[in-house]
C-alpha positions as CSV (number, residue, x, y, z in Angstrom):
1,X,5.8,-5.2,-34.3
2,X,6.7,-1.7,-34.1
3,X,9.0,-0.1,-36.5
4,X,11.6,1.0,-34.2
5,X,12.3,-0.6,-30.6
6,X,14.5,1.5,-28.5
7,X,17.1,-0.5,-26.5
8,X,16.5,-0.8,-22.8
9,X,19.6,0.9,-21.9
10,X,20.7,-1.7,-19.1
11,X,21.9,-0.4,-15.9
12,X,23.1,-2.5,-12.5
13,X,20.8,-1.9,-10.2
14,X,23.6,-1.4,-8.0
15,X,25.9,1.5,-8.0
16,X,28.7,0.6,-5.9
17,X,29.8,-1.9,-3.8
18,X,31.9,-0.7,-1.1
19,X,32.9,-4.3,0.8
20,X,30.2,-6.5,1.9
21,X,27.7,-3.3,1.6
22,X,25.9,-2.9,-1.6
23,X,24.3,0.9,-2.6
24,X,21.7,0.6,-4.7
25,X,19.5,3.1,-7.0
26,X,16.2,1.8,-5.6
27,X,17.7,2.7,-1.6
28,X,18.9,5.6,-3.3
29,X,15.6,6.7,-5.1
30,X,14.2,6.7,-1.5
31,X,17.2,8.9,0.2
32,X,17.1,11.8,-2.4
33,X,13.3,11.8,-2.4
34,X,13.3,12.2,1.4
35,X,16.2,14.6,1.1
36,X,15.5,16.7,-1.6
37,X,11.3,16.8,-0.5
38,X,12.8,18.1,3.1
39,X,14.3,20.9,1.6
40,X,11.7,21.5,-1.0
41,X,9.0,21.8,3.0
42,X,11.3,23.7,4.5
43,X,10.8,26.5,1.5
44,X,7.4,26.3,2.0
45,X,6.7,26.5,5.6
46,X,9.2,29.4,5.6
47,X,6.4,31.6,3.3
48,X,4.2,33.0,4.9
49,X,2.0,34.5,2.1
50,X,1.2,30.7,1.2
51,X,0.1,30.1,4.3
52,X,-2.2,33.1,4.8
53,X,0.1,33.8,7.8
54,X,2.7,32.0,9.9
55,X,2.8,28.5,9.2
56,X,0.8,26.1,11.4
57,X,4.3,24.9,12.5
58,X,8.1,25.3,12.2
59,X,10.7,24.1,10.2
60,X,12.5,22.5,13.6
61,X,8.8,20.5,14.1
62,X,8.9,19.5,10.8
63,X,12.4,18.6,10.8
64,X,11.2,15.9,13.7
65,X,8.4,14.8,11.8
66,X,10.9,13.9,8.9
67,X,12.0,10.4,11.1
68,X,8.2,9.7,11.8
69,X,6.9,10.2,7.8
70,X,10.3,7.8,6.7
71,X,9.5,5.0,8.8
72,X,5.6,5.0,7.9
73,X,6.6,5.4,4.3
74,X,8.5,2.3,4.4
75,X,6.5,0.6,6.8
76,X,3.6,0.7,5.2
77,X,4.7,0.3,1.6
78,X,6.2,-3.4,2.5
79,X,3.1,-3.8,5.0
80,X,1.3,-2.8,1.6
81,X,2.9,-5.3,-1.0
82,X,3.4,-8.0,1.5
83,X,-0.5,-8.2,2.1
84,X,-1.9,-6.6,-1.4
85,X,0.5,-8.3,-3.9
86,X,2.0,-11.4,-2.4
87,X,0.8,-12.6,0.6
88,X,0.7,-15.9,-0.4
89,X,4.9,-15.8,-1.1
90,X,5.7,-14.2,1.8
91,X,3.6,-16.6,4.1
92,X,5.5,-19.2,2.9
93,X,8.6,-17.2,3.1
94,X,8.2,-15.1,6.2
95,X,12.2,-13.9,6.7
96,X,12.2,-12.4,3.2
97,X,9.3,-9.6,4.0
98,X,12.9,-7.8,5.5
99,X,14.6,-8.1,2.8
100,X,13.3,-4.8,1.2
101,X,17.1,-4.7,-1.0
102,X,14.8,-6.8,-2.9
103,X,12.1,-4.0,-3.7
104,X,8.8,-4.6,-3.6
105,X,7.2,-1.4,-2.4
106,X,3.6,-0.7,-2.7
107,X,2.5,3.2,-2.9
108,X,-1.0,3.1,-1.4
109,X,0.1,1.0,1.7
110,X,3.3,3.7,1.8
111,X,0.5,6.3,1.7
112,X,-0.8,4.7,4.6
113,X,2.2,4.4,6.6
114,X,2.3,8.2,6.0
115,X,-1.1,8.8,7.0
116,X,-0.8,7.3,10.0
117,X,2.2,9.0,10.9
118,X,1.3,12.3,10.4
119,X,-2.2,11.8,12.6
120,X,0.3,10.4,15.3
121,X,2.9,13.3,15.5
122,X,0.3,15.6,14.9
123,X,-1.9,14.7,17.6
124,X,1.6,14.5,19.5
125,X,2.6,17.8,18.9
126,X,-0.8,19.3,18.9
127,X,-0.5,20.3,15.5
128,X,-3.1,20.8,12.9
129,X,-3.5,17.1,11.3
130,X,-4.9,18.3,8.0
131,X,-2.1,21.2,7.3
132,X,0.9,18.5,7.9
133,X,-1.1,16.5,5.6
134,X,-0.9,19.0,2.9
135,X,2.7,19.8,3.6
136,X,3.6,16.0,3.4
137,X,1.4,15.3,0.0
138,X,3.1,18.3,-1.5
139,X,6.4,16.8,-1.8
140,X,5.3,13.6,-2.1
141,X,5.4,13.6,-6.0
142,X,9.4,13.7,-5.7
143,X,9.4,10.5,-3.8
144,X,7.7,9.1,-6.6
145,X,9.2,10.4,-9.5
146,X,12.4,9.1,-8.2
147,X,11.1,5.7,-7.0
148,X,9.4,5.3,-10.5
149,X,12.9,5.9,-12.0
150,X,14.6,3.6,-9.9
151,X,12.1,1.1,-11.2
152,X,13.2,1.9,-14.7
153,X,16.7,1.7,-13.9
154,X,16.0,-1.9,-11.9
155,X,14.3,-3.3,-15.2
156,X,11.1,-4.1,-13.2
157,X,7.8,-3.4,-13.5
158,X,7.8,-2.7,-16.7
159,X,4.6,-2.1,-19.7
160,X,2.2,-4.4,-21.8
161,X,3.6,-5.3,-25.1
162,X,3.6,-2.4,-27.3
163,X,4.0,-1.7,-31.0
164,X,4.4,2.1,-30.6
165,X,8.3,3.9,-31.2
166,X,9.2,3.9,-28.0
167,X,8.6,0.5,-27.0
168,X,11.4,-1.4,-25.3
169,X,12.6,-5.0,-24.9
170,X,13.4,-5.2,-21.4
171,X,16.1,-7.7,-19.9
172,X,13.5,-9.7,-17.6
173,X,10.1,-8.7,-19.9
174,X,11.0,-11.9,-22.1
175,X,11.6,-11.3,-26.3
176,X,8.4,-8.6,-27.0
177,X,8.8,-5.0,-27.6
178,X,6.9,-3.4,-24.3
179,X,5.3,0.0,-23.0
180,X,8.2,1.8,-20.7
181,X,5.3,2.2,-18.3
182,X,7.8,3.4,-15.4
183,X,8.7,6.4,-17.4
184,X,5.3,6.9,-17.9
185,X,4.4,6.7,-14.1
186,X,7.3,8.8,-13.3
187,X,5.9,11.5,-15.4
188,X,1.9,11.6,-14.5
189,X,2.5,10.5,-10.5
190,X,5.7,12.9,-10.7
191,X,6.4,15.3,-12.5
192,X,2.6,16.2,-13.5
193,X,1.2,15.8,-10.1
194,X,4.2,18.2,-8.4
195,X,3.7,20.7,-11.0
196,X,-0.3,20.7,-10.7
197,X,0.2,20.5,-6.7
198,X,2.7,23.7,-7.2
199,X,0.5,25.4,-9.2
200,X,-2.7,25.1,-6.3
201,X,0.1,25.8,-3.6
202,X,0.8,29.0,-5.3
203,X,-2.4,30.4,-5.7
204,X,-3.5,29.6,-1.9
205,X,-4.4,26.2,-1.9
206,X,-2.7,25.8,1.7
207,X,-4.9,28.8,3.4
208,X,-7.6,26.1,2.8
209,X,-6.8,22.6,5.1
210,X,-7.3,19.1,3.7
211,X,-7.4,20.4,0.2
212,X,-3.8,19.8,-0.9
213,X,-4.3,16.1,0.7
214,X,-7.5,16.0,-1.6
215,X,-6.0,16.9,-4.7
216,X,-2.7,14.8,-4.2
217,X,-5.1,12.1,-3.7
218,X,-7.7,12.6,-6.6
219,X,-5.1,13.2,-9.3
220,X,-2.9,10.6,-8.0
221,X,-5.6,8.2,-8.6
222,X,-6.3,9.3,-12.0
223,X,-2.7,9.3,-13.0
224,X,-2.3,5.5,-11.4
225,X,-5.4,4.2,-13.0
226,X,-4.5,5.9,-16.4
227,X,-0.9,4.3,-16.3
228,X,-2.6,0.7,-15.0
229,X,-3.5,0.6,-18.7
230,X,-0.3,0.4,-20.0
231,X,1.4,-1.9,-17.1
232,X,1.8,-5.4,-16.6
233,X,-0.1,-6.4,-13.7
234,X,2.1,-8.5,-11.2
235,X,2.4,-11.9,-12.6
236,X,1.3,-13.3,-9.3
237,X,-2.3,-11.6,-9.6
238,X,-2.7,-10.8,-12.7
239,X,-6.0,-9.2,-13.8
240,X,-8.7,-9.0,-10.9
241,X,-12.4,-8.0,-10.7
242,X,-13.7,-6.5,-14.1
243,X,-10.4,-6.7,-15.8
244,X,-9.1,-4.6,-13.2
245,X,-5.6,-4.5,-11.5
246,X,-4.8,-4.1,-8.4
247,X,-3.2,-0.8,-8.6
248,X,-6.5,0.3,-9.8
249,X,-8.9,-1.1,-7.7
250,X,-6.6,0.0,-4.8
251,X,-7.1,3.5,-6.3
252,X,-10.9,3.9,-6.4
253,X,-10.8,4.2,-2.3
254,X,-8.4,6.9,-2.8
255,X,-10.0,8.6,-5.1
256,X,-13.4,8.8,-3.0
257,X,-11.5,10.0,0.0
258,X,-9.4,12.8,-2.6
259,X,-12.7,14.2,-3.4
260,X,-14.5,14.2,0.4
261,X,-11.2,16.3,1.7
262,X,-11.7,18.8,-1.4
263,X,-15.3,19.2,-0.6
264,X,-13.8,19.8,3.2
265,X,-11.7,22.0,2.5
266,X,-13.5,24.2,0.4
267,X,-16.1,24.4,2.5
268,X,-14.5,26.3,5.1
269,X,-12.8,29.8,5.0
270,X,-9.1,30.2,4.0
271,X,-7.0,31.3,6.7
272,X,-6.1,34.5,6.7
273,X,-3.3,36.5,8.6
């Protein structure tokens, strides 16, 4: 047992109820992150020394693209858990797959979603695919830095049991002190990964397509698999192939493809003015 357990701080998942309607942090989680990542593209396509130039498009496009990217983001991430983690549930209960109040959200089938949706408008708008890419994976980390919060706030998905400090007893997690593996996820896919992204950004990484998408990819999967350690994999499924989770074994396909963009994009020229 560890010597200190910190007290979940227990929250209501909802915030307010005004009438029938109910706002809740997790709906909210995906509102600012959408919101606040808009803002944060709209700084960067503005600069043109990032880009090596104009960007490859405006802020108006973009500002269209901002419907498409929500819809494949939340599309694919219940397409995602619905298929990955509970297929079996939802088969039985088909009407509660819309019921995404609920949660149940899974990141790689949202990365998916957004995949798709930026090949589509791009291709659309005759736009360059892999530079909309980078734009979108750059602000990504927000979205999940706040979703990984809302999950903290929720009470769900928390850690293994624990017996360091910091360990917490959650409300659903049963009597044992447990890893706060959300705030740990909210830090490596979030904060880590926007300031590392930042960082490349900074000193040219958009002048070279594809190689934003790469390293959103690559480090993502490293920070997922490194914080899989420390999670409790989904009751339902438990521990897979090699003592894998799912999260993980979802992330070595991601990985692979993080590393073949890099390789891309490096080996062509940056763009230049």
């Amino acid at each position: 047992m560890p010597l200190l357990v910190i007290p979940y701080p227990t929250f209501d998942p909802v915030l307010i109820h005004i009438g029938p309607l109910a706002i809740r942090w997790y709906a909210l989680a995906y509102i600012f992150g959408i919101l606040i990542g808009w803002a944060y593209a709209r700084v960067l396509i503005r600069s043109e020394r990032l880009w090596g130039g104009k960007a490859p498009f405006t802020v108006v496009v973009f500002d269209d693209f901002v419907l498409w990217v929500t819809f494949g983001i939340i599309l694919g991430g219940r397409i995602g858990y619905v298929l990955f983690y509970n297929l079996p549930f939802f088969a039985a209960h088909p009407l509660e797959i819309f019921q995404l109040w609920q949660g149940g959200m899974s990141f790689h089938g949202g990365f998916t979603g957004c995949v798709l949706a930026v090949v589509l408008f791009a291709r659309k708008r005759g736009l360059s695919i892999l530079s909309l890419g980078d734009l979108t994976c750059a602000v990504g980390p927000i979205g999940l830095f706040l979703g990984r919060i809302a999950n903290f706030i929720n009470g769900e998905l928390w850690g293994r049991p624990a017996d360091v400090p910091w360990a917490m007893v959650f409300p659903t997690g049963g009597p044992i002190p447990r890893h706060p593996s959300q705030l740990y996820e909210a830090t490596l896919e979030g904060l880590v990964l926007f300031i590392a992204l930042a960082v490349m950004i900074r000193m040219g990484a958009l002048k070279r397509p594809g190689l934003i998408v790469g390293a959103f990819a690559t480090l993502y999967a490293i920070a997922r698999s490194t914080c899989e350690f420390f999670r409790e994999p989904d009751a339902q499924l438990g521990f897979l192939w090699g003592g894998a989770t799912m999260g993980q074994l979802l992330s070595i396909p991601l990985f692979i493809a993080g590393l073949a963009f890099i390789a891309y994009a490096m080996k062509h020229p940056a763009r230049s003015p």
